[in-house]
VOSE-376830 format. One record per residue: residue in one letter; x, y, z of N, C-alpha, C in turn. Coordinates in steps of 0.001 Angstrom, whole numbers, plus 500000, padded with zeros to 6 digits. Layout:
// VOSE-376830
AXYZXYZXYZ ...
This chain:
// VOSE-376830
X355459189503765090355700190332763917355924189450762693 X355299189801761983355598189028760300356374190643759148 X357008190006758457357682190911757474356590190875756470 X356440191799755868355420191585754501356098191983753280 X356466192981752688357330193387751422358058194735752024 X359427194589750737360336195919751476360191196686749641 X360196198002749795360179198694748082361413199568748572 X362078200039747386362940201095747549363148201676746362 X363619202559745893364384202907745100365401203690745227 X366316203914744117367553204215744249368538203910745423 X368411202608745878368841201820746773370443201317746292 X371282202142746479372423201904746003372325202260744418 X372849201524743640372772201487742300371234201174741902 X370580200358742444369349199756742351368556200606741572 X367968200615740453366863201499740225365296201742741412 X364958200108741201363833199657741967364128198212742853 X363438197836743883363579197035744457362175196757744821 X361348195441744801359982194993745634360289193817745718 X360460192935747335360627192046747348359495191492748561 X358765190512748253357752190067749153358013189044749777 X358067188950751065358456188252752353357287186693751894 X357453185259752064357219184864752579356366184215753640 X355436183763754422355122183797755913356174182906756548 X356892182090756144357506181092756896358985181542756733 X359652181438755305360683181252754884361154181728753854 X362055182648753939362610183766752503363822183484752301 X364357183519751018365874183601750794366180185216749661 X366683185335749911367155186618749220368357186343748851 X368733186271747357369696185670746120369967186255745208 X370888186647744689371255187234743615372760187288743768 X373568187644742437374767187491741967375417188414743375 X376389188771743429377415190144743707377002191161743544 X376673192169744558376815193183743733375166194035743809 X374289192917744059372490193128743754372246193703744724 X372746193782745543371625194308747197371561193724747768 X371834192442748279371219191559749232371413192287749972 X372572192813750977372930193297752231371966194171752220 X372120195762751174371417196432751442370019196351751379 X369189195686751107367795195230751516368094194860752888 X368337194295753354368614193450754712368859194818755904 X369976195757755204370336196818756212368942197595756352 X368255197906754554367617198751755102366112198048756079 X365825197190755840364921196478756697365329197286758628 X366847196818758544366710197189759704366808198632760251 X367306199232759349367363200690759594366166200820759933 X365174200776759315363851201209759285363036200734760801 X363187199292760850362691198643761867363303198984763450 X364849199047763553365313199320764985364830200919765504 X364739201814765224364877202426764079366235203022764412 X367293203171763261368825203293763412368962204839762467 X369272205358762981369104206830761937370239206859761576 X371314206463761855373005207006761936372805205199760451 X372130204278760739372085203732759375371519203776758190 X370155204893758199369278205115757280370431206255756527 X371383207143757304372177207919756933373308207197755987 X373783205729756257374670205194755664374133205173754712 X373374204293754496372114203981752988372241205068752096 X372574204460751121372116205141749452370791205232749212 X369904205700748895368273205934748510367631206725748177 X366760206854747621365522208255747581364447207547748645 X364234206257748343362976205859749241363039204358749422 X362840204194750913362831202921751435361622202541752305 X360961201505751992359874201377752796359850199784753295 X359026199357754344358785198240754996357289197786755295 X356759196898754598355260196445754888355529195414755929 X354491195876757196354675194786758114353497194443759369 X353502192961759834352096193272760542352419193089762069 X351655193355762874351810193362764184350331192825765087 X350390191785765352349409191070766460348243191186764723 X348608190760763707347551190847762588346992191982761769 X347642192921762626347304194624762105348499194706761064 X348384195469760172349584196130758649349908197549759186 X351435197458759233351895198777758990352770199351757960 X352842199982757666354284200432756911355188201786756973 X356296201284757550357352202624757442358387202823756238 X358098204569756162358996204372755402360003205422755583 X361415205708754820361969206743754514362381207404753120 X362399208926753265362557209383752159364111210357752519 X364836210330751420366617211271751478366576212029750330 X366375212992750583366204213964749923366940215737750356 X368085216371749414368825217495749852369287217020750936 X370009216155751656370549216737753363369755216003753691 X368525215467753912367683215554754887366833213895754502 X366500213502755673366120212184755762364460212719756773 X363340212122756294361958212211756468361593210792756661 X361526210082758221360814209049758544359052209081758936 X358729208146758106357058208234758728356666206852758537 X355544206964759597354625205782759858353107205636758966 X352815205004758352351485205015757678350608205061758930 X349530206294758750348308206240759940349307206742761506 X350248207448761280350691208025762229350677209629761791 X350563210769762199350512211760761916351601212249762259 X352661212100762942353865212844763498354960212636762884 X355304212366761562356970212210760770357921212904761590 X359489212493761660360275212982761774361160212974760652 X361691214267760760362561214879759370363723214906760151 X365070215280759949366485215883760759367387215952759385 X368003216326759864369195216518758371370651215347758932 X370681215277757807371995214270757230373181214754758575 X373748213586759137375221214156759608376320214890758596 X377215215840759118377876216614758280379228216250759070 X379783215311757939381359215196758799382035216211758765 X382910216232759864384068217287760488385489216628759850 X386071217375759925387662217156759650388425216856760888 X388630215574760723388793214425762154389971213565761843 X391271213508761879392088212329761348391582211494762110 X391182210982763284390545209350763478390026208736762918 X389444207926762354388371206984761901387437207304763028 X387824206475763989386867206416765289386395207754765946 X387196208501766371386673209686766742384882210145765837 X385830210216764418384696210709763681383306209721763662 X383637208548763928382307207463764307381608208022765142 X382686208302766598381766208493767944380793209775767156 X381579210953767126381313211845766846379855211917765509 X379865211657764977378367211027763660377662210143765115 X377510208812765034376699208330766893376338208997767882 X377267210026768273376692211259769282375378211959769055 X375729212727767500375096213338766459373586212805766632 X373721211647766287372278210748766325371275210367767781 X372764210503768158371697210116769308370667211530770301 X371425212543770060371143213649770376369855214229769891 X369699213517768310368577214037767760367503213352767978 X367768211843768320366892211014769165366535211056770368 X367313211545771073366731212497772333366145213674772282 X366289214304771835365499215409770999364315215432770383 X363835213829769995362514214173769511361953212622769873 X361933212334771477361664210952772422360622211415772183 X359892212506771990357995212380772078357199212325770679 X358204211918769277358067212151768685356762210615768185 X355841210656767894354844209354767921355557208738766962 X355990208795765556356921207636765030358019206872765639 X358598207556766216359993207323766884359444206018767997 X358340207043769116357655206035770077356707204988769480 X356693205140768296355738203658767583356463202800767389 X358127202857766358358365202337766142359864201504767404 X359721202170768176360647201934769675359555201192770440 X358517200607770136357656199989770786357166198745770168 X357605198424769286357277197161768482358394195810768281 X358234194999768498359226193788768200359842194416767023 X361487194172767482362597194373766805363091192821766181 X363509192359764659363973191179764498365281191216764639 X365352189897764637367195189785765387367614189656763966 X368905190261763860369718190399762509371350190173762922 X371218188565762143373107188463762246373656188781760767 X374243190029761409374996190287760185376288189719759366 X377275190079758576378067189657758288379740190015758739 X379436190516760044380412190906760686380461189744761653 X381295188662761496381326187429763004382757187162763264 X383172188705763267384986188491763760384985187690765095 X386046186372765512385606185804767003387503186132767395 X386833187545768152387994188203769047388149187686769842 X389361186675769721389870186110770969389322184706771661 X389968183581772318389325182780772767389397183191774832 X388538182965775766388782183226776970388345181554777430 X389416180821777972389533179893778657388505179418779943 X389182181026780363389134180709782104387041181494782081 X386174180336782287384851180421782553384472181617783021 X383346182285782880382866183519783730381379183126784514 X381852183727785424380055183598786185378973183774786090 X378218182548785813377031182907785397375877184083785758 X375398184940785166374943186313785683373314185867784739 X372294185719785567371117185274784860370481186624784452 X369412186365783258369060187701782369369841188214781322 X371045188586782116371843189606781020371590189402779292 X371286188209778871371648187587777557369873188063777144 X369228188434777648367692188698776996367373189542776180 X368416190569775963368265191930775412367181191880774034 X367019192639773572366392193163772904366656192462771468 X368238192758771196369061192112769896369495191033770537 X369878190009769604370654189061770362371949189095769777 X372747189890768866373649189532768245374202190373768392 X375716190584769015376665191544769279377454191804767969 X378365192933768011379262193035767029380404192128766696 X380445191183767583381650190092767886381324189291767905 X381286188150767538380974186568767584381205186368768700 X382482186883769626382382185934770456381581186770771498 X381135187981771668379959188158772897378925187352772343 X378040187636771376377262186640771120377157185217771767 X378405184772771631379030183280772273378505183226773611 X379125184481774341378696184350775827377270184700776371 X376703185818775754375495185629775677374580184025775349 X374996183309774138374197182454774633374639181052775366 X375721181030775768376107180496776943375177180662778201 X374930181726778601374424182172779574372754181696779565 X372103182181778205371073181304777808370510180037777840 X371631179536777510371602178006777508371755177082778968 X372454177822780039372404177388781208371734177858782476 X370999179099781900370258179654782540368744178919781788 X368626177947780995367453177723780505367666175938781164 X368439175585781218368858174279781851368976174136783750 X369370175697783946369308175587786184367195175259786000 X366957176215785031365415176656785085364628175414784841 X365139174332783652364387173119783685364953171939784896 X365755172102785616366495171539787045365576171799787742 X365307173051788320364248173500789555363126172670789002 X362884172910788160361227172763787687360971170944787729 X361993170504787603362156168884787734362109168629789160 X363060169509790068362935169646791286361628169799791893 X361376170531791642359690170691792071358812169257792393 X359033169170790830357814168037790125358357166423791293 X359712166276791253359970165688792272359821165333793673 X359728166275794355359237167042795534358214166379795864 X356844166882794629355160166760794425355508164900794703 X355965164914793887356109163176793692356289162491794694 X357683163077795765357593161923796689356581162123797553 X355864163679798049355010164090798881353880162592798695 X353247162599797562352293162034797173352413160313797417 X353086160087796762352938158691796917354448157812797305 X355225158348797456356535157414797485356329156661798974 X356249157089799636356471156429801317355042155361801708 X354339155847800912352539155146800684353012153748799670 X353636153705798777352983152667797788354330152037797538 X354984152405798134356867151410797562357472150285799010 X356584150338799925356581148932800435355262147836800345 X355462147139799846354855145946799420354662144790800319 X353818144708801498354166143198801984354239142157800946 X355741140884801695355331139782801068354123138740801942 X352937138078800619352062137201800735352743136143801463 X352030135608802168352361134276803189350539133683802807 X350899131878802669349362131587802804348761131481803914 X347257131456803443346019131898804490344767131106804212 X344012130571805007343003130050804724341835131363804408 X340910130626804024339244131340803869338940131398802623 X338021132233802117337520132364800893338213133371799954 X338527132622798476339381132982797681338943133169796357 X339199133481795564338730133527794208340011133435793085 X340077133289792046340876132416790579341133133987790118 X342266134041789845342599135327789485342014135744787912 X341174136685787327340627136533786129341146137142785327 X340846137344783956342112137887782943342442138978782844 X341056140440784095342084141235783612342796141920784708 X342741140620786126343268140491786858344987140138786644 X345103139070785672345801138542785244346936140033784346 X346175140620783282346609141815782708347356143059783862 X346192143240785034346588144453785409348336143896786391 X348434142263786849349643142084787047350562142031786488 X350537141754784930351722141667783960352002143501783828 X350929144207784026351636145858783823352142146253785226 X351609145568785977352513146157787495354172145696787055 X354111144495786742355578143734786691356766144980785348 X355938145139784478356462146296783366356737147883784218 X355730148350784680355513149872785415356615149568786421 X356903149051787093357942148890788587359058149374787860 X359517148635786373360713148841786221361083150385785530 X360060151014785246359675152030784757360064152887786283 X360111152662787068360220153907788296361263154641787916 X360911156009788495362020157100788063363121157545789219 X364115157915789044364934157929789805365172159599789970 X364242159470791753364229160883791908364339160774793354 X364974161950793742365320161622795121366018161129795559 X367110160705794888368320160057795053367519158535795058 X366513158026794900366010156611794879366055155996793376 X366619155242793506366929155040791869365357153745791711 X365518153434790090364744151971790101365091150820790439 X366321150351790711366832149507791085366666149338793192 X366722150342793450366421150636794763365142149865795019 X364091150247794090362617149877793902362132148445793646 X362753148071792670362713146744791704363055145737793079 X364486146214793993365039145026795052364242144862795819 X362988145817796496362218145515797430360700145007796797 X360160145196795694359009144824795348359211143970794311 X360399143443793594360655142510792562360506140897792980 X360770140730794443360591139135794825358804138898794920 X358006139763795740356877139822795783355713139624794818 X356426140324793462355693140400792145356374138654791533 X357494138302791376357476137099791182357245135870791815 X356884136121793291356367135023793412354603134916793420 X354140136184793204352493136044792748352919135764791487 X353882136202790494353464136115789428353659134183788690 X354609134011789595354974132456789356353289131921790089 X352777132306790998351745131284791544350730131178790610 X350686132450790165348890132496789010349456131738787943 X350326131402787520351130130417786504350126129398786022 X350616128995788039350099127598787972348901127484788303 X347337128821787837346533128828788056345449129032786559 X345397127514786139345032127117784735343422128746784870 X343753129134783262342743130641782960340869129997783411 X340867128588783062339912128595782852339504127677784196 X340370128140785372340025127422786330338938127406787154 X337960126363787484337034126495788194337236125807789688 X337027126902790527337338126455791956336341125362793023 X335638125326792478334051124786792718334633123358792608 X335423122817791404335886121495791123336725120649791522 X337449121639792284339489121271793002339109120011793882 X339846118592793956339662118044794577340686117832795913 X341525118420795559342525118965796786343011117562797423 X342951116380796338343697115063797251344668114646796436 X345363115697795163346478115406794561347232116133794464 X348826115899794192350094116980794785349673118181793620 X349103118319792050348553119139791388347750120113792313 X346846119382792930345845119922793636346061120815794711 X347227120438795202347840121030796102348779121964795526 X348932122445795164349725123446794533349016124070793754 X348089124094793416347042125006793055346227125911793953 X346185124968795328345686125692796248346696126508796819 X348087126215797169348696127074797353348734128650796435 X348401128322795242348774128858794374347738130358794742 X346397129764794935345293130642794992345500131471796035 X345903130515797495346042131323798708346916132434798452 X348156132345797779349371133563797430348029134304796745 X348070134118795858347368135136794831346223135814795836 X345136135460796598343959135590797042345007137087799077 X345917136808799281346483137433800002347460138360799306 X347493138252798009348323139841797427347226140461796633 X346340139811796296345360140545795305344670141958796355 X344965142242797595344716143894797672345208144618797415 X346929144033797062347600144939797169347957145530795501 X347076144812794409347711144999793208346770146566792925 X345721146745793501345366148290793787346548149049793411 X347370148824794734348469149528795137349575150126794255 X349279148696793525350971148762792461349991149315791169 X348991149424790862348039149856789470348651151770789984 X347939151883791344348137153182791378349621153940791315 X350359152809792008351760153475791285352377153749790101 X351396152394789542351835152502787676351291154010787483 X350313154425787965349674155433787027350425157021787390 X350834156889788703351424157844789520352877157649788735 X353688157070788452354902157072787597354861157066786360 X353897156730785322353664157243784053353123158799784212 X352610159412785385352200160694785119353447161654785273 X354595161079786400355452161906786576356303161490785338 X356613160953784600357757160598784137356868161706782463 X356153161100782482355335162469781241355513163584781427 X355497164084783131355514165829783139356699165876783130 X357968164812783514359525165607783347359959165431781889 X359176164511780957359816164549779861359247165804779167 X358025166449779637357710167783779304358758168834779551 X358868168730780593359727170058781158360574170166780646 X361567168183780233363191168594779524363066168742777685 X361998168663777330361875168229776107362640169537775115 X362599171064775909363462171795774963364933171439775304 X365360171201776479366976171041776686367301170080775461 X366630168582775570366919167828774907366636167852773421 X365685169094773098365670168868771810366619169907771444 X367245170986772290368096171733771691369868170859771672 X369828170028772198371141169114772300371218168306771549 X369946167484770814370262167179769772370119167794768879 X369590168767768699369888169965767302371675169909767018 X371747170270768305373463170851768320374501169342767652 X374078168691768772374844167645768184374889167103766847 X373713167086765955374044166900764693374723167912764180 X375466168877764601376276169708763536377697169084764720 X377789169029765898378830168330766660379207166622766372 X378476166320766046379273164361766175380290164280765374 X380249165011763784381105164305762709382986164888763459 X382736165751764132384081166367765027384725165388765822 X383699164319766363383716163608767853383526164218769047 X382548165913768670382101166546769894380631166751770452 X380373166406771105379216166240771969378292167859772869 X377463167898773130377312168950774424376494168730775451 X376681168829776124376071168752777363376205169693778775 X375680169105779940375765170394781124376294169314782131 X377989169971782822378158169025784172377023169229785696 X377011168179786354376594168348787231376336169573788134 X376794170690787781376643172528788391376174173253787227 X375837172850786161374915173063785406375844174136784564 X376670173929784706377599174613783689377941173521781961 X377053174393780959377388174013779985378908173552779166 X379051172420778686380256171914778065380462170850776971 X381767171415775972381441170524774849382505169603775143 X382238168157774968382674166805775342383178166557773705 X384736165720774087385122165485773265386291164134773784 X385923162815773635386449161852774220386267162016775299 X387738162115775952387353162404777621387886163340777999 X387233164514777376387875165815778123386409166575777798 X386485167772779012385538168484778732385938169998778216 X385593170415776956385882172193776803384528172822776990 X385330174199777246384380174973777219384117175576775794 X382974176141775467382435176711774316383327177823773906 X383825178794774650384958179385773501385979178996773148 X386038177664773251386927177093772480386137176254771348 X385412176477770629385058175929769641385050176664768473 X385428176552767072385979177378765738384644178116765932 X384675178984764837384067180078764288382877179477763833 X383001178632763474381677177877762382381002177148763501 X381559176482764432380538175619765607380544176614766629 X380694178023766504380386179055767570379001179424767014 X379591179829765765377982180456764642376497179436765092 X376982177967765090376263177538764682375255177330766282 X376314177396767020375763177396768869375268178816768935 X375449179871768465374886180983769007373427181058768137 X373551180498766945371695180267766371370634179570766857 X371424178516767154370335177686767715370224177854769213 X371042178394769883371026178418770898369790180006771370 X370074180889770994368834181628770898367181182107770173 X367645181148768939366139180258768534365785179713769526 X366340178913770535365776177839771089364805179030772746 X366039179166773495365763180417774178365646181588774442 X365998182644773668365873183807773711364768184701773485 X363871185085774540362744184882774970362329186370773878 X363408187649773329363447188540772892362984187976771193 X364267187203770861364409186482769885362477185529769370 X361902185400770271360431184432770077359479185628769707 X359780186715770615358639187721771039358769188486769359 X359965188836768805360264189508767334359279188938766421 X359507187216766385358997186331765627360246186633764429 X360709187498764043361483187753762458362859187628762478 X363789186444761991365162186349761976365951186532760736 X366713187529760873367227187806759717368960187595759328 X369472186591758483370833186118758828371294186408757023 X372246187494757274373421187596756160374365186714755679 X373708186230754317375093185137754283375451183868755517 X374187183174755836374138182291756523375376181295756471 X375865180970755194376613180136754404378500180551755024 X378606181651755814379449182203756127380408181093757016 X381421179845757302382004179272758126381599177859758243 X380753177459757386380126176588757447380554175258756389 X380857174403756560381243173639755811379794173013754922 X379417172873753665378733172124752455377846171054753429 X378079170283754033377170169555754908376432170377756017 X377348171212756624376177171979757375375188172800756957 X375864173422755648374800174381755096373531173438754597 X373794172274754349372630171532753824371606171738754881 X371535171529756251371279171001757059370624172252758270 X371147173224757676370696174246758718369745174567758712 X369058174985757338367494175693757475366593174537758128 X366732173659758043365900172443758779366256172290760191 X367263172757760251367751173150762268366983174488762583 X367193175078761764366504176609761817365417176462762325 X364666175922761590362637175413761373362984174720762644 X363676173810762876363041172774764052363436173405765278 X364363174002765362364601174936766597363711175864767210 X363086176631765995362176177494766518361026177721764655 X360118176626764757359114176509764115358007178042763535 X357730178760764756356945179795764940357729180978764364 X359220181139763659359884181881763501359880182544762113 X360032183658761255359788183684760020361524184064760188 X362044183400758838363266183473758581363647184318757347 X364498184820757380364991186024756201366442185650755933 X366617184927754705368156184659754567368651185208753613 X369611186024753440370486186360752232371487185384751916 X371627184692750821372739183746750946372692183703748856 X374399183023748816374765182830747635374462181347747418 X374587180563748314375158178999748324373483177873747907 X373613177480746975372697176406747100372615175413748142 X373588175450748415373516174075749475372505174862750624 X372561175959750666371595176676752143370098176310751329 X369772176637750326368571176628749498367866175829749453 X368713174520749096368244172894748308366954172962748024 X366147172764748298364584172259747420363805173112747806 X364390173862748271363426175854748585363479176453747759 X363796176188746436363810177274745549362862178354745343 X361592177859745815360263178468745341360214179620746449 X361179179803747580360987180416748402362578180940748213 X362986181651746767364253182364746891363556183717745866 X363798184731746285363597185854745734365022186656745145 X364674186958743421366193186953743035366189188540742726 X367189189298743326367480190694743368367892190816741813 X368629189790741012369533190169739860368568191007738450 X367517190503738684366294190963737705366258192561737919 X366702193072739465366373194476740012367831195110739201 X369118194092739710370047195247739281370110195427737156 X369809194321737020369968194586735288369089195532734743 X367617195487735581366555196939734812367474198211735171 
């Protein structure tokens, strides 16, 4: 989904509103007072589709240009007497319903449920309605609003429950579900790159480990020999590099590796030493101690030279595995260092212990994530479902209120470029006051204040 332009009028105080999306990156700016929020709400009113919020909204008319797999749609609404009229461009079925009519309720809440009931009733009421089912069928964008109260810290860990965190929205009314949601994300995206390493491991030792990691050592031998040539010479200096390169899988580390094939490789590699490049064997007169040690030299070399096959094919067999696991971890690790540049200046770190339970490191203690402030919760629950939240990719459209919200002047510098690198493919929608979120994006800030002064 891409956003294309939102129009409204009488959008609060607003006379008019046209603001055009972007493809990559929007900021939405203006003084106090302009709309940001309400552009932002009504986007989503329109888009989830939220009737009990198109009802909050001030308006005569709100609309949304938007494309889907490259196709344009646009919804809009009209409030008019009582009554709210949603339609789809090129859909024939509008739905109309009338305005909730509050009751005389001393609760607050009661009267909430009671308006929510209301709505939902009428949304059950008209499930066959083709707008309703058009727009209940299309990527929803994730919208963090400006509600990130973090109720409560919970210590004691909860069990990991895989899925749950995929939903549809990713952003709860609470900072801190959010929190646990992408907790759950984040270590359910880390067991998932484990197996998958597991696997690739598996393949690995099947293939070649028990075949190519004993090495006889050369002993000399008479018969016919040949001068090791240069790119004889080459393919041994990369065996001697590749060995140390082995990966440590299977509980077999490189050092495991290096102790049994490291004497073997240096003493061919010491013999061809002493086997001048431009040696011709045809000439050796074999009646001086030079001479003799040259011939030794050849015999080593001429009784390991089958085996450097051996060690070429391992080089190639351990540069292939060590490529496919740096594939597999390359989002863990690029989402850990995302994180960590907003974690170091603290002295906090993140990482996953050995049970694959995520944790933020700080000297030598390990916490868990709800214990981290408001501002390094915010900043773990963004990137953390940019990175995975498979709902969150499928939307393509992120929309964040007042990004600038908990964030200290260095982070805000720093985020929209975490934003982008976290999840590249993403179109971003920011309402924010703060330059520091902006810096050299100006050209990509759209200013509401022009709307409220006409």
């Amino acid at each position: 989904m891409r956003l294309e332009a939102f129009r409204a009028t009488a959008l609060n105080h607003l006379a008019t509103v046209d603001v055009a999306f972007d493809e990559s990156l929007t900021f939405i700016t203006g003084i106090n007072g302009t709309g940001k929020t309400s552009v932002l709400n009504g986007i989503m009113a329109l888009l989830t589709p939220s009737l009990s919020l198109l009802d909050d909204l001030s308006f005569s008319t709100i609309e949304v240009r938007f494309s889907v797999d490259g196709k344009s749609h646009t919804v809009k609404a009209l409030k008019s007497s009582g009554s709210i009229t949603l339609s789809v461009a090129g859909v024939s079925d509008p739905v109309s319903f009338a305005q909730y009519t509050p009751v005389d309720e001393d609760d607050f809440f009661d009267a909430q449920d009671t308006k929510s009931h209301y709505y939902q009733e009428i949304s059950s009421e008209n499930a066959g309605n083709r707008t309703l089912r058009f727009l209940n069928s299309i990527p929803t964008p994730v919208f963090l609003g400006i509600d990130r109260r973090y109720r409560g810290v919970s210590r004691k860990r909860r069990t990991r429950t895989r899925g749950s965190a995929r939903g549809r929205l990713a952003f709860g009314t609470a900072l801190i579900n959010s929190l646990n949601q992408a907790i759950e994300l984040a270590e359910g995206e880390f067991a998932e790159t484990q197996a998958s390493r597991g696997r690739l491991s598996r393949d690995f030792v099947r293939d070649l480990l028990l075949e190519l990691i004993d090495v006889p050592l050369p002993s000399p031998s008479f018969g016919g020999f040949d001068a090791p040539s240069p790119g004889d010479r080459k393919q041994l200096s990369e065996a001697f590099n590749s060995i140390r390169r082995f990966p440590k899988v299977e509980g077999i580390t490189a050092n495991d590796v290096t102790t049994r094939v490291q004497p073997t490789l240096s003493k061919v590699n010491d013999a061809v030493k002493l086997i001048p490049e431009d040696f011709d064997i045809s000439k050796i007169a074999s009646n001086t101690p030079e001479d003799h040690r040259v011939i030794e030299a050849l015999l080593i070399w001429n009784s390991f030279k089958p085996n450097l096959g051996r060690i070429a094919g391992l080089s190639r067999l351990v540069a292939d595995y060590n490529k496919r696991v740096a594939g597999v971890e390359t989002s863990i690790s690029s989402y850990v260092n995302l994180l960590d540049k907003f974690l170091t200046d603290s002295g906090k770190s993140i990482g996953f212990n050995d049970r694959g339970i995520l944790e933020i490191r700080i000297s030598d203690r390990a916490l868990v994530p709800e214990e981290l402030s408001s501002g390094e919760a915010q900043i773990f629950v963004l990137l953390t479902h940019l990175s995975f939240n498979e709902a969150a990719q499928a939307a393509g459209v992120f929309i964040i209120d007042e990004p600038e919200l908990s964030l200290h002047v260095q982070w805000q510098e720093i985020l929209v470029s975490s934003l982008l690198k976290a999840n590249p493919s993403i179109q971003y929608i920011l309402a924010t006051h703060s330059p520091s979120i902006i810096l050299d994006n100006i050209e990509n800030a759209k200013d509401l204040t022009k709307f409220a002064r006409a």
